[in-house]
N, C-alpha and C positions, 0 to 999 in steps of 0.2 A: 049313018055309018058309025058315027059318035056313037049314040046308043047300043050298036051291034057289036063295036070292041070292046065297049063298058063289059058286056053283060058277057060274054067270050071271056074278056080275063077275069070276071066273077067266078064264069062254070068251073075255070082252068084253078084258079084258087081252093074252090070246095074238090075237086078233085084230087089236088094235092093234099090237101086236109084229110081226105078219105085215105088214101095211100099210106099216107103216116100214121095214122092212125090204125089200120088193119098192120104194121110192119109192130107199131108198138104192142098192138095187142096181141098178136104171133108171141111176139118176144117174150111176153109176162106170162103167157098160156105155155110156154116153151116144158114140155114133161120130164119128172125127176129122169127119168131112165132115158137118156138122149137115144143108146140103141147099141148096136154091134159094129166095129169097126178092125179094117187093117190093123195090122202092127205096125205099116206105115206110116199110119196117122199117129200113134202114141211116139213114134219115135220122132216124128216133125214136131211135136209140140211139147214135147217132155223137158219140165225145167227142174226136174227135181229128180236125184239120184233112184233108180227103183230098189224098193224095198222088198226084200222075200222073206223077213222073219215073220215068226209066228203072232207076234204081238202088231202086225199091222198087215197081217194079210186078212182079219176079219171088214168085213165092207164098212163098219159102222168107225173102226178104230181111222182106217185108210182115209176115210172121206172127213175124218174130226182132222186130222195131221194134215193133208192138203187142204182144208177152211181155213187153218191159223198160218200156213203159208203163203195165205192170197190167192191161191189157184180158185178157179172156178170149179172145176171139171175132176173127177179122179175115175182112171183106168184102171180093172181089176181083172186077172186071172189066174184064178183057182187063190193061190198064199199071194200071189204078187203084185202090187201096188202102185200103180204110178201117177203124180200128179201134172191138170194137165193146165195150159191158158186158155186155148180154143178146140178147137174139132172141126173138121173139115168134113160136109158133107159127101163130097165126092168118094170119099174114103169107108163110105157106110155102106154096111153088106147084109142081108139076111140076117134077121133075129134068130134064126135055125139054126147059123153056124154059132151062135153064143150059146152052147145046149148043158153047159156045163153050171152047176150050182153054188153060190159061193158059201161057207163054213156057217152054219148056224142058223141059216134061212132057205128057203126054196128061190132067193133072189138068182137071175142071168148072171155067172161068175166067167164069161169067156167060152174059147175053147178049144178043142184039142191042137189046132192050127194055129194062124198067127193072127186070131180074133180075139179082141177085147172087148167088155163088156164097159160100157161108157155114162158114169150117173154123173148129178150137176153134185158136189159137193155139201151143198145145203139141206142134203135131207134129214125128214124129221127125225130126231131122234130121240130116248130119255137120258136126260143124264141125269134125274137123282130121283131117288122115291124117299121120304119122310112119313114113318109111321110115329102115331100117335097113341097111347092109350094111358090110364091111371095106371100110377106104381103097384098097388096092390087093386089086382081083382076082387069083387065079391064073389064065391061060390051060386050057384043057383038064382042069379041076378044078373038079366039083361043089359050087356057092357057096350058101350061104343067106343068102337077103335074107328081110326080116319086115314088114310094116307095120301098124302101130296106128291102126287108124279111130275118132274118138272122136266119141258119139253123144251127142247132146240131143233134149231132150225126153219126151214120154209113149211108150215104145215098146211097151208095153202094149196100146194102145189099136188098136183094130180101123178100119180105114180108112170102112167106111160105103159102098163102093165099089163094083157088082159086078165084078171082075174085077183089082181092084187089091188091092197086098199089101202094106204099108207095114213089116211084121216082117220081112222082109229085105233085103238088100242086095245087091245085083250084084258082082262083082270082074272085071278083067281088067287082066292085066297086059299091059306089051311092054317090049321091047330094042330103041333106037334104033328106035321108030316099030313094029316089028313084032312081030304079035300075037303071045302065047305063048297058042293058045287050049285049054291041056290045064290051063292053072292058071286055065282060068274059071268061077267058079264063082258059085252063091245063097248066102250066108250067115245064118244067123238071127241076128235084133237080139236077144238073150237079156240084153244089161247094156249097159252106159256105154263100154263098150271090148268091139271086134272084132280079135282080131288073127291073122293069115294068113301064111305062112311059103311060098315056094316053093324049090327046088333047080333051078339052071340051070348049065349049063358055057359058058363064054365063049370062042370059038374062035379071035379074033385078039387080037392086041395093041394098043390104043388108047384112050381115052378112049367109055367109053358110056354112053347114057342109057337109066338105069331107070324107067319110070312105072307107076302104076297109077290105076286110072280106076274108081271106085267110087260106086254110082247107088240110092237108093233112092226110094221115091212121090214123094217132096219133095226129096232134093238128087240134085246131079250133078255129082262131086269128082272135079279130077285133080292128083296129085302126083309129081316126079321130083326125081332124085338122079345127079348125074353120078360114075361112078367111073372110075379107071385100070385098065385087065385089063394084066397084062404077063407075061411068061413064064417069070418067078421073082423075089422076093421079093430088090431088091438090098441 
């Protein structure tokens, strides 16, 4: 009987281990887009004044202002903003009733009732692009420009989305307005820093602008750099 209670609270132990274990990796698996919810629910867990101006009803500004508040959670619809602690599951309704878009993206922004659309605060986002290139261009001579996309947030994290990819990134460049569409590309968000390099020839002599315009689930970045091309190095 010794041996039969041994091995009983052995089983009972690995079964506890297995438990916690599938509850901790639920938890870390947990999708940027938790889903659609009451306005009940935003109103039980709201610790933070709602915001309706224009400068924080974009998803990307919303969910930066509730990260540096400590909030997990931020509630969006349509311009307005709330940040949250938890979310109740009980309180989750149809993805259908969030059918509304939020400002800049195709992301679930709420909807016309008293539905909220519910993301974890943490998503990826960019906050800076660093382009590179020499002060002066050579004319008719293959140049390398570089730029440093630098990322925040959990880019780990699976969007919760059907049809949305929040692990990569868009690129495109252009020269004074026009596309270079052979250097556009999806990049994968793999760390904290993206960096891209393309090779162009510059065919007149003047002052141009270099941009690139880089997009992913949640931002939508554009940066330029004016150089001189000239036809020799004086």
């Amino acid at each position: 009987m010794g041996l039969v209670g041994k091995n009983a609270r052995g089983i009972g132990f690995l079964i506890t281990l297995c438990v916690l274990w599938l509850n901790f990796r639920n938890i870390c698996a947990e999708d940027w887009y938790t889903g659609c919810f009451n306005e009940d629910q935003a109103t039980e867990t709201l610790l933070n004044t709602s915001r309706t101006s224009s400068t924080l009803g974009h998803l990307e500004t919303c969910s930066h202002h509730c990260r540096t508040k400590g909030h997990y959670y931020v509630a969006v619809k349509q311009d307005t903003c709330k940040c949250l602690s938890s979310v109740y599951s009980s309180k989750q309704v149809s993805t259908n009733l969030c059918y509304l878009r939020c400002t800049r993206t195709s992301l679930p922004c709420g909807g016309h009732n008293s539905t909220w659309s519910v993301y974890q605060s943490d998503g990826v986002y960019i906050d800076n692009i660093d382009l590179l290139a020499d002060d002066v261009l050579i004319v008719q001579r293959s140049t390398a420009v570089s730029a440093k996309i630098s990322i925040k947030g959990n880019y780990s994290v699976q969007s919760g989305i059907v049809g949305v990819n929040c692990n990569r990134v868009k690129v495109t460049w252009s020269v004074d307005g026009a596309s270079l569409p052979q250097y556009t590309e999806s990049l994968p968000i793999s760390s904290r820093t993206i960096k891209d390099i393309i090779l162009h020839s510059f065919l007149h002599e003047d002052n141009v602008t270099i941009s690139i315009h880089a997009k992913t689930c949640l931002s939508d970045v554009n940066s330029s750099i004016i150089r001189s091309a000239k036809a020799k190095l004086s």
